[in-house]
N, C-alpha and C positions, 0 to 999 in steps of 0.2 A: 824515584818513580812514584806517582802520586797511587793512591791506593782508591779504588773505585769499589764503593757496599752500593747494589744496587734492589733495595728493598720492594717487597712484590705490596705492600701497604696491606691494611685490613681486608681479609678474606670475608668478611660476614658482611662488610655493605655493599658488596657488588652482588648478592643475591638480593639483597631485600629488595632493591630495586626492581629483578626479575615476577619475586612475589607479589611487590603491588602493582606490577605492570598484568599479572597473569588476573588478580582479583578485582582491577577493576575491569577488563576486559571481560569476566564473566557477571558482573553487575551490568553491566551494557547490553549484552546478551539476554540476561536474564528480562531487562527491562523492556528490550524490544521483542519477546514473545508475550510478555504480560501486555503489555498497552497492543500490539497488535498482531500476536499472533491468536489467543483467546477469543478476543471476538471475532474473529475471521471463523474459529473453528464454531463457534456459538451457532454462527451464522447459517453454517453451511449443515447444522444437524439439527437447526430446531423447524424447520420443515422440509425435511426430506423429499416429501412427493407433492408438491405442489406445484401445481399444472396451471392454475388460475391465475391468467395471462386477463388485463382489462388494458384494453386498449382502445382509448377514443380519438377517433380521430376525423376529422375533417378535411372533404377535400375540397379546396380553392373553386371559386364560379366563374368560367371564363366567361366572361362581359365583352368579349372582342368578339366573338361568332355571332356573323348576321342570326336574325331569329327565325323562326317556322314563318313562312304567311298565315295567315287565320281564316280559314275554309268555313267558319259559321256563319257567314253576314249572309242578312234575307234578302231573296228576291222581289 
């Protein structure tokens, strides 16, 4: 009867794996508060109470409406 060693291999590189899976995971993280979670917060605290709304705006001349008659002309 043939004899079966069935060996479980290296115990230490099936963590590491984990570890570089967990550390760049948190460089990823880390990156995406720095590029954009920072200046979102920058944003939102470096003027607090500002109310100073400018808004110009223009509204279109409708050219289709007949005009007034002109009640000035002399007798």
């Amino acid at each position: 009867m043939p004899t079966i060693i069935n060996s479980p291999g290296n115990m230490d590189d099936s963590a590491t794996g984990v570890v570089v899976g967990v550390l760049v995971a948190l460089l990823v993280i880390a990156l995406f508060i720095i590029y954009y979670g920072l200046p979102a917060f920058k944003n939102t605290t470096e003027n607090p109470n500002s109310d100073n709304v400018n808004l110009n705006v223009t509204l279109p001349v409708d050219n289709s409406a007949p005009s007034a008659p002109n009640n000035t002309s002399a007798y």
